[in-house]
Each structure stands twice: as C-alpha cells, then as structure tokens.
Backbone bond lengths (Angstrom), bond angles and torsions (degrees), N, CA, C in turn:
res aa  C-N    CA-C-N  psi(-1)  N-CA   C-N-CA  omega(-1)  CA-C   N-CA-C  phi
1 X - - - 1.461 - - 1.525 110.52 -
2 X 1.482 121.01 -37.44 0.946 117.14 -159.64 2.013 105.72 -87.52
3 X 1.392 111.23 -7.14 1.123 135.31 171.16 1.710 108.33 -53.59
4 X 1.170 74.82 -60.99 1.918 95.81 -162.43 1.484 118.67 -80.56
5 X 2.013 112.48 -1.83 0.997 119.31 174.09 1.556 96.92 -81.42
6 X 1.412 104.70 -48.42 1.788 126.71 174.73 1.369 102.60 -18.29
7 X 1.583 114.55 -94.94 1.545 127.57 174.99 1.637 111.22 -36.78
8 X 1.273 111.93 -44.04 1.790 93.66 176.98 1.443 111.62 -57.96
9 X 1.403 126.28 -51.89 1.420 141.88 -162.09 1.777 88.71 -55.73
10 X 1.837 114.09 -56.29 1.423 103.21 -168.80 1.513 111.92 -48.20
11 X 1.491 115.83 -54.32 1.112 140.07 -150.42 1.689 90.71 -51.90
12 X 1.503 115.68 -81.73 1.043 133.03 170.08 1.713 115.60 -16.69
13 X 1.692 117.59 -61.64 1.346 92.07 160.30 1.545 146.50 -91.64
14 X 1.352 77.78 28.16 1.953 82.77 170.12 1.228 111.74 -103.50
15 X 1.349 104.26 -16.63 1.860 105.14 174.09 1.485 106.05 -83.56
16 X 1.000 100.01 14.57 1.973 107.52 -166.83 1.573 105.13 -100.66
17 X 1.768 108.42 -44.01 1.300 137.78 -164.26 1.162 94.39 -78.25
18 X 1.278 130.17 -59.90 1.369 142.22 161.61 1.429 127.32 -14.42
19 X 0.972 110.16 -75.61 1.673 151.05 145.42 1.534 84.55 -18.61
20 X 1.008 128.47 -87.65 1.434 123.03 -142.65 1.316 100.00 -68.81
21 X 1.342 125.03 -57.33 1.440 140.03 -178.80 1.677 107.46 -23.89
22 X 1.395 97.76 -41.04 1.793 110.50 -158.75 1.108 88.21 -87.55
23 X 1.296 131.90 -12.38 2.050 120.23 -173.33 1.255 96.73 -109.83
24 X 1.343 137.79 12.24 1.556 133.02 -178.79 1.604 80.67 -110.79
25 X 0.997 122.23 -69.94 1.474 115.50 172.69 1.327 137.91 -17.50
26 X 1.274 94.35 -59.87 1.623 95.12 173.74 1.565 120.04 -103.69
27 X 1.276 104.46 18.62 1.635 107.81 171.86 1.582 92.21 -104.49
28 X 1.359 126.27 -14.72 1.551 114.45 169.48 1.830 111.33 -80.94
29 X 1.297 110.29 -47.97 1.362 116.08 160.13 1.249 122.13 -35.00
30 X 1.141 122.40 -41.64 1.498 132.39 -168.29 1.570 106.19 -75.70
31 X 1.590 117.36 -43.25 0.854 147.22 141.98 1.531 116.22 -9.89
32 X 1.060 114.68 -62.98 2.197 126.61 -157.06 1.534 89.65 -106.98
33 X 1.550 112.52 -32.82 1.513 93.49 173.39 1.671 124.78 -55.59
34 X 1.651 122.64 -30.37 1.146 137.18 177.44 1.676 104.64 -86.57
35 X 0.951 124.67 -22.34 1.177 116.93 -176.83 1.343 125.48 -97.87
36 X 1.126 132.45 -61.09 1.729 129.74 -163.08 1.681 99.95 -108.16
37 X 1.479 122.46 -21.07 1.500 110.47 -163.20 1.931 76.98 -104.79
38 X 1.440 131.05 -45.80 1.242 110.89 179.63 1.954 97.13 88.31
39 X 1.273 107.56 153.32 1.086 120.72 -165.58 1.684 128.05 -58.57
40 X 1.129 112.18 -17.98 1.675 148.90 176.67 1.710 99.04 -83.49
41 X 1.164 127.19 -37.48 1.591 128.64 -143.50 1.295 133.74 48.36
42 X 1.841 102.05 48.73 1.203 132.64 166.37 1.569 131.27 -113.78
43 X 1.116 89.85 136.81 1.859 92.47 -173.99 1.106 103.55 -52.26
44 X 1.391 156.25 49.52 1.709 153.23 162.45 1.755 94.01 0.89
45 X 1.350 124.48 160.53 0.907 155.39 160.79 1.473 100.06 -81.90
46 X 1.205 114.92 -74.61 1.688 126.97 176.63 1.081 132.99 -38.01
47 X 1.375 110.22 -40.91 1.361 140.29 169.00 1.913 128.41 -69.46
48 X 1.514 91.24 -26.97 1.903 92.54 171.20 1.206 113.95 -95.68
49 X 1.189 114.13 168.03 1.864 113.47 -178.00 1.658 84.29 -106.11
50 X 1.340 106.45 177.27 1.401 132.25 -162.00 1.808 119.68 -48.98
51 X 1.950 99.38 -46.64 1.141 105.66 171.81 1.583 103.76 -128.45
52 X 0.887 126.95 118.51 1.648 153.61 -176.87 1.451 112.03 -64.07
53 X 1.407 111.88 -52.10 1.436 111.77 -152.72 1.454 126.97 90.71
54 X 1.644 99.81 32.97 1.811 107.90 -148.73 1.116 128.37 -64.34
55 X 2.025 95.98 -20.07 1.371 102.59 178.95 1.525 125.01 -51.30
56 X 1.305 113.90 -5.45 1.109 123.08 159.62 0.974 144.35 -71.93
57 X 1.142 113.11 -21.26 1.703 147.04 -168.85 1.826 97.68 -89.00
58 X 1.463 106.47 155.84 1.360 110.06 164.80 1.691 101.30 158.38
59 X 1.337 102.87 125.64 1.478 134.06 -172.81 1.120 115.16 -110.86
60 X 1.339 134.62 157.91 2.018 147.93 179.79 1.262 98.62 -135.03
61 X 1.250 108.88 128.59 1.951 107.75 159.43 1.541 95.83 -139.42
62 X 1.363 110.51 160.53 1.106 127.35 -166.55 1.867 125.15 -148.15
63 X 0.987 143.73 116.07 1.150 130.08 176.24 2.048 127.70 -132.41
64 X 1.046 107.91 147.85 1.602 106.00 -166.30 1.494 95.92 -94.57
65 X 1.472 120.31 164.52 1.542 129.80 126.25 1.830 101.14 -152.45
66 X 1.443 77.95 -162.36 2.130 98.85 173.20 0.863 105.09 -140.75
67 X 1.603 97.69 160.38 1.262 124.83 -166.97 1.752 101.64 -129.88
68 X 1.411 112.69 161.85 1.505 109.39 161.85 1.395 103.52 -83.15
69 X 0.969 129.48 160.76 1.684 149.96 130.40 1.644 112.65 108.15
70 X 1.284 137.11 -159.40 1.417 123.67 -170.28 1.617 137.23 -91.02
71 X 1.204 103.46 155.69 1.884 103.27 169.85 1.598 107.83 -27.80
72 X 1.512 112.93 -83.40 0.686 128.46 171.38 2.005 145.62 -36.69
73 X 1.653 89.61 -32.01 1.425 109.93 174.65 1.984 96.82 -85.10
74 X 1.156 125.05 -42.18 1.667 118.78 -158.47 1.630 104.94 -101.48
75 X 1.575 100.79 -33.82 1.756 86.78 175.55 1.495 114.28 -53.13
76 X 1.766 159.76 -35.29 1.016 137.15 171.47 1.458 131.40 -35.33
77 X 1.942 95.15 -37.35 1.289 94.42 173.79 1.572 135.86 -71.19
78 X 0.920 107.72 -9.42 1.921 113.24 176.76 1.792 99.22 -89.03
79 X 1.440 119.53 10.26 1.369 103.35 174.41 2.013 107.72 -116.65
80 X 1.126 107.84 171.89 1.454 114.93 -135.33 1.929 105.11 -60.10
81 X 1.377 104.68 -41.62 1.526 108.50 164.96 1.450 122.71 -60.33
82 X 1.426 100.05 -63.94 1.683 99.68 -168.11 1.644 109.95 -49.69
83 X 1.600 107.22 -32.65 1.813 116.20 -165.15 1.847 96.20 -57.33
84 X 1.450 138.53 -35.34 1.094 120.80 153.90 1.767 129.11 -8.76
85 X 0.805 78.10 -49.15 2.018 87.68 -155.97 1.533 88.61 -84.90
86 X 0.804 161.65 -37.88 1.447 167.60 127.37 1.873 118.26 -18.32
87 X 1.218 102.75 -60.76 1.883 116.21 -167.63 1.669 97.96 -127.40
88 X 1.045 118.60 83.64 1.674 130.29 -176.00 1.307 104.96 -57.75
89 X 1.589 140.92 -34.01 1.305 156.07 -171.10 2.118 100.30 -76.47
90 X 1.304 93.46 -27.31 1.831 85.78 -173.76 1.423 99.69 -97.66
91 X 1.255 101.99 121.43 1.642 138.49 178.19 2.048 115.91 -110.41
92 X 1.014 118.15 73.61 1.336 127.42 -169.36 1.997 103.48 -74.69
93 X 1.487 111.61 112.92 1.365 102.89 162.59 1.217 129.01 -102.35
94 X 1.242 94.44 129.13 1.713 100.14 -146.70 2.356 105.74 -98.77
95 X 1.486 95.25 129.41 0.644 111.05 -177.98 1.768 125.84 -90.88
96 X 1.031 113.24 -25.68 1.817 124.87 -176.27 2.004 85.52 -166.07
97 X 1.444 117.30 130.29 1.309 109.49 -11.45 1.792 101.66 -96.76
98 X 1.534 94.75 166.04 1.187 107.16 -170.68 2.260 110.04 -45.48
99 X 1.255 92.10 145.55 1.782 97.66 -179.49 1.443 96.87 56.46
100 X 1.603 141.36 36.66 1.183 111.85 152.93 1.549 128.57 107.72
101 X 1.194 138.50 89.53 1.546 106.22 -178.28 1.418 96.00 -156.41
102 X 1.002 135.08 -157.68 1.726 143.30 157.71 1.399 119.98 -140.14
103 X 1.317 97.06 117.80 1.617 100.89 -167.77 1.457 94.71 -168.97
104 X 1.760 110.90 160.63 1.721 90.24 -179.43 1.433 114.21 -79.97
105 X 0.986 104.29 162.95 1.445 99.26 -176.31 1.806 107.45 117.29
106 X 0.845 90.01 -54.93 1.723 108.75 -172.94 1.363 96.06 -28.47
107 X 1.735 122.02 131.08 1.032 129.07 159.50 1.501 129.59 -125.48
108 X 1.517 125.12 126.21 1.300 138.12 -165.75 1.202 121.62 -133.49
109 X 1.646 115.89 148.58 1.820 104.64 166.13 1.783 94.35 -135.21
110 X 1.715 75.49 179.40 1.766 89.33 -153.42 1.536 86.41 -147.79
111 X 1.268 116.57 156.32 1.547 131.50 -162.70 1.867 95.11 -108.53
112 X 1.324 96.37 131.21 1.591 107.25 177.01 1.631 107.12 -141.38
113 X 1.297 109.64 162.34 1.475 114.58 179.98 1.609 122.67 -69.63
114 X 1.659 108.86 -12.19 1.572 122.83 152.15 1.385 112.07 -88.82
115 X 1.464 126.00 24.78 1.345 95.33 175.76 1.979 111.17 120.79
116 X 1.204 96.32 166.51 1.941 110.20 174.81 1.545 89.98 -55.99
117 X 1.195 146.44 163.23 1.266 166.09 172.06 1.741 100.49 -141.42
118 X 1.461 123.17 119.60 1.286 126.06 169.70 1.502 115.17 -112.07
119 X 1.167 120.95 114.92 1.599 136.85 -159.50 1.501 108.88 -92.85
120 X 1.326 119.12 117.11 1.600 88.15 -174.18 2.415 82.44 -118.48
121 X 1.226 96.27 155.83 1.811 93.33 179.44 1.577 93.84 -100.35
122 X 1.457 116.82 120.07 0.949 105.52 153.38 1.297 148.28 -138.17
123 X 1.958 86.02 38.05 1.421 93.18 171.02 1.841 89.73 -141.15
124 X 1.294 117.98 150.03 1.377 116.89 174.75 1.842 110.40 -153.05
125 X 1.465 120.34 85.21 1.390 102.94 168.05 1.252 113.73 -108.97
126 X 1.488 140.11 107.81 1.377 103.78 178.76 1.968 133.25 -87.45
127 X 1.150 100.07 4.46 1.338 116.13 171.95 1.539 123.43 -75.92
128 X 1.560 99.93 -19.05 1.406 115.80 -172.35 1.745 111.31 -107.18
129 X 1.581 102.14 -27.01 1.568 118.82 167.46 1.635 95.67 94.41
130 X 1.101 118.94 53.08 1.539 112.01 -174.12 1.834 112.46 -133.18
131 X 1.094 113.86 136.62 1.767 97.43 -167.32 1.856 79.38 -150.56
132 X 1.310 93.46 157.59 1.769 100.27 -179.82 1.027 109.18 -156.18
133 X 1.423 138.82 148.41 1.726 126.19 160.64 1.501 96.41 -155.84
134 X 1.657 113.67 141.05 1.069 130.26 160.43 2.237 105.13 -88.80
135 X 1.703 92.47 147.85 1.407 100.32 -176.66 1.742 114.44 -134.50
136 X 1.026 102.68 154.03 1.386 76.88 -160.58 2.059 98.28 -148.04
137 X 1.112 117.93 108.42 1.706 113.70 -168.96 1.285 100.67 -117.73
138 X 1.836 111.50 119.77 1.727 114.06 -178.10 1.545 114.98 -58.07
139 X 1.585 88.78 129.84 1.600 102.40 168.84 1.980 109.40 61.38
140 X 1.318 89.55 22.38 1.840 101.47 154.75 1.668 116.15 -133.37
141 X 1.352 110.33 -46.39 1.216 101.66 177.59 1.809 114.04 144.86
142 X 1.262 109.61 167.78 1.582 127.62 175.35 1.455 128.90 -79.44
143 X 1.393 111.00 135.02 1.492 100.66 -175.79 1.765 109.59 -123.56
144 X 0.758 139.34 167.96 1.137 127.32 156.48 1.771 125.59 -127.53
145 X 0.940 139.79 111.32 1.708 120.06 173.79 1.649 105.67 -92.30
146 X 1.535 94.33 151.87 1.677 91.90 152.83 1.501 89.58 -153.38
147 X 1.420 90.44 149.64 2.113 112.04 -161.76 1.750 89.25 -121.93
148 X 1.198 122.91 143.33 1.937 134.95 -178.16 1.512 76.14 -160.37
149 X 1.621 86.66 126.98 1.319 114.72 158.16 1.563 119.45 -123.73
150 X 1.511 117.96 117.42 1.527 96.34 170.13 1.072 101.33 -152.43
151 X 1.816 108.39 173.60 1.156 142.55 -162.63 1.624 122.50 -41.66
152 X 1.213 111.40 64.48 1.889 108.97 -167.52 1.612 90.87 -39.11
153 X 1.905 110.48 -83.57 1.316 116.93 -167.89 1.568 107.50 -121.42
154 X 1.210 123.80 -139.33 1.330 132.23 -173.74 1.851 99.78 -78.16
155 X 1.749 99.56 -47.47 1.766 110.70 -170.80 1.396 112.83 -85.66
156 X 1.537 114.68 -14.18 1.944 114.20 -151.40 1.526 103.91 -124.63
157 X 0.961 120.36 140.10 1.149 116.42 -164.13 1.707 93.98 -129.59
158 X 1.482 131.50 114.82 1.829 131.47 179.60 1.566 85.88 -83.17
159 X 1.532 84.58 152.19 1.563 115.83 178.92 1.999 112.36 -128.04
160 X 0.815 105.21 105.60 1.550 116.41 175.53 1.386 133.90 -86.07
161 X 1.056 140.41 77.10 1.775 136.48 -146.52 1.500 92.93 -107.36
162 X 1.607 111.01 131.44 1.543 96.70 176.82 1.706 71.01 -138.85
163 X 1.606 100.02 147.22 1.684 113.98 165.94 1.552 86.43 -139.07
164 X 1.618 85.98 160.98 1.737 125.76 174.95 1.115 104.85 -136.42
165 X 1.688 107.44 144.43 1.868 122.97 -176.83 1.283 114.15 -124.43
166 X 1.367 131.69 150.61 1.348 92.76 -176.31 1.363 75.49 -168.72
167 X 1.769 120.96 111.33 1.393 129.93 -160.05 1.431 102.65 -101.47
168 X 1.431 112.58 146.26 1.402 129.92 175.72 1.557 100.06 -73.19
169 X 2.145 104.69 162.14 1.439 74.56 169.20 1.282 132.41 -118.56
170 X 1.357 94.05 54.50 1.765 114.55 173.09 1.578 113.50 -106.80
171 X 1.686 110.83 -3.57 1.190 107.65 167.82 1.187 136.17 -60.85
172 X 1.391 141.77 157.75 1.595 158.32 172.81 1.691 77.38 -62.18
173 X 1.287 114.40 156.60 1.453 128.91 177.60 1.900 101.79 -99.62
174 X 1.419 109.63 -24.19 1.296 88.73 -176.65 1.711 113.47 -75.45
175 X 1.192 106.39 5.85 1.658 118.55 -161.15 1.442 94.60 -65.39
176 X 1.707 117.32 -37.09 1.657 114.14 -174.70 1.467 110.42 -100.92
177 X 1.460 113.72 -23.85 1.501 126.85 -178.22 1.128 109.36 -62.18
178 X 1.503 122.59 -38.89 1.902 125.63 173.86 1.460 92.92 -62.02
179 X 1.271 115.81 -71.65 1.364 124.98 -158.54 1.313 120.14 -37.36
180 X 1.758 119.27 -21.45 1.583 121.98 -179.65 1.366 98.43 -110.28
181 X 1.467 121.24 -21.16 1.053 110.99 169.76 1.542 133.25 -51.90
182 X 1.529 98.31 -57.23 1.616 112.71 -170.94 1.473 105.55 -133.20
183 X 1.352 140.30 24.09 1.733 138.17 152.21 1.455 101.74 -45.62
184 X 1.277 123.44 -40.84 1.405 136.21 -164.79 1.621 109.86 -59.92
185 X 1.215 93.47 -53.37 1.726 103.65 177.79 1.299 130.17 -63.19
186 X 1.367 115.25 -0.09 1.199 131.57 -170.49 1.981 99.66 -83.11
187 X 1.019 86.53 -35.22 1.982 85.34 -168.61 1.753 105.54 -42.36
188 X 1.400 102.29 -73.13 1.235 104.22 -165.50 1.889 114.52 -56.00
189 X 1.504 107.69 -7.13 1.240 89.06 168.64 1.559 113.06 -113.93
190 X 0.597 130.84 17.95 2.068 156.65 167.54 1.444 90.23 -81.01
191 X 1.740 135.66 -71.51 1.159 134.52 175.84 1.462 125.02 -51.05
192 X 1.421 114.01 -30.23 1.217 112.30 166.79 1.508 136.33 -88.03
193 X 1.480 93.85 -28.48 1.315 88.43 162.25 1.450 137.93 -80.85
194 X 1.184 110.51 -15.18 1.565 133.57 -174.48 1.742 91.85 -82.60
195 X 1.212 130.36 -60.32 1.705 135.04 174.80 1.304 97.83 -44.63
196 X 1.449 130.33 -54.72 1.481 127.35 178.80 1.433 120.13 -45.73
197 X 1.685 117.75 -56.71 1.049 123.91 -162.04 1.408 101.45 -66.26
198 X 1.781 122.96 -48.23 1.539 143.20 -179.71 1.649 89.33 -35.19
199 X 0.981 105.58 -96.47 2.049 121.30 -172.51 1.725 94.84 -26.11
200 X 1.036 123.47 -73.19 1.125 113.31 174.21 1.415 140.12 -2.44
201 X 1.518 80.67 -92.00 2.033 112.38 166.22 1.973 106.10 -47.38
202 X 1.500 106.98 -27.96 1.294 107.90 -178.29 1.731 118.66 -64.94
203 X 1.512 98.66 -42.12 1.867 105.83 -178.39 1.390 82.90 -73.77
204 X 0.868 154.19 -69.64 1.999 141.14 -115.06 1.255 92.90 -65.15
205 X 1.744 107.84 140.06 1.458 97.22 164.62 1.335 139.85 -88.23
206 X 1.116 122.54 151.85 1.644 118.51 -154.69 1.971 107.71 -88.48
C-alpha cells in the first residue's frame, strides 16, 4: 500500500512539473506573437530592433501572369541582357562572361539600396522555359529566383516567379519586411511591361 501511495505522489508531481513547463511556454509564445511576427504574422519593419538575428528568418513569395507568344520566344527575356528591352532602369555589370551574355554561369552585379548585389545565373534553358539566379548582398543577405515558363495554349504563354530571402544577421530588418510586403506587386507590372515592349517590337518595321 504504501508503494502505490509512492507512485501516485510521483505521478502526481510530474503532472505538476509538466503543467508548469507548458505555461512558461506559452506565456513566451504569447510573447513573440506580439512582438517580431506582429499581428498580421509579418516581420513589421516597426516591430524589429536593429539586429534581429535574421539568419533565422527566411520568407518565399511568388506570383503568376501571361504572356502572348512562346516558351521559347519570351524565356530570353527574364535573363540578364534581353531584361533591358523590357525594364530600361536595369543595368547589369557584368562580370564573367566578359561584355555580357546569358548562360549559366554568368556572373553580374547590380546597385540596390542595401548595397552591390552579385547575381550569379544558374540556371538558363530557354526551350524548356526555365531561368534561375542565386543573389547574394554583403552583410544583408541571400536571394534566390526561379522563373518556369510554359505552354498555357497555342498563343499564351504562363509565367511563374517564385523568390526566397534569407537575411543575414547584420541585416536592416526591413531588407525581408519589404520583400513579403511588396515582391507580390511586381507581377502585374513585369506583365505589363513585357506586353508593352511585345506590341511594340510588333509595329516596327522589319
């Protein structure tokens, strides 16, 4: 008897220990929910202090549209030359290969408000509709794109943009907070400008 009082008494305070464990827990949870993810379950800008610890941090956004005409005819344009004729403001300095080209391998940087950005391509088919580049800006952080283009119908061609961020943790916090904020917004003007340039190139005479 006096055994079996034993084991209840243990039992009893481990469900006790327990108990508490789970209320330190979620009074810290309760905690980070108000603080760093913010009421949305977004990294706020407002909401992080200076250095985060970001390497921890890391977000995906992604957005679709269409285009007229082929795999093969529009994938050049999402790679670092052709995107000229499309986005007049992107100026790629190109590091390998020399004067410029698209191919994997190809390495470039580009001027951003964090800093040199170094682009490396390292995926390029255009027959297959596939374009990729890792990015990489010191003491902010990693990006990744990958671009799939395929065959809606005979005339339309879907466009798929998926990026990844993934902040150092010496980064500015808004470096990932823009990035989920507004990556998104980019589609409809990627679609428009690319439809613009198309119609365009269509009147000129050949």
């Amino acid at each position: 008897m006096r055994t079996k009082m034993i084991l209840i008494g243990f039992i009893a305070a481990s469900l006790a220990i327990g108990a508490g464990i789970a209320m330190v827990h979620s009074q810290s949870d309760a905690k980070r929910g108000h603080g760093v993810l913010g009421a949305h379950g977004i990294h706020g800008a407002s909401n992080l202090p200076s250095h985060t610890g970001a390497a921890h941090m890391y977000a995906e956004r992604e957005f679709d549209f269409d285009l007229p005409g082929t795999v093969a005819a529009l994938t050049p344009y999402f790679g670092p030359v052709k995107e000229r004729e499309w986005a007049p403001e992107w100026s790629p300095d190109f590091v390998r290969p020399h004067g410029g080209g698209q191919e994997v391998g190809a390495v470039f940087q580009t001027k951003s408000e964090w800093g040199a950005a170094t682009w490396v391509m390292d995926r390029y088919a255009p027959e297959q509709g596939k374009v990729g580049y890792l990015i990489f800006i010191p003491d902010t952080g990693v990006s990744r794109y990958d671009i799939s283009l395929s065959q809606k119908d005979p005339a339309t061609v879907h466009v798929h943009v998926w990026c990844s961020r993934t902040p150092l943790s010496s980064a500015d916090p808004r470096y990932l907070a823009e990035f989920e904020q507004f990556f998104t917004t980019q589609g409809p003007e990627w679609r428009d400008a690319i439809t613009g340039m198309l119609a365009h190139a269509a009147v000129q005479p050949h």
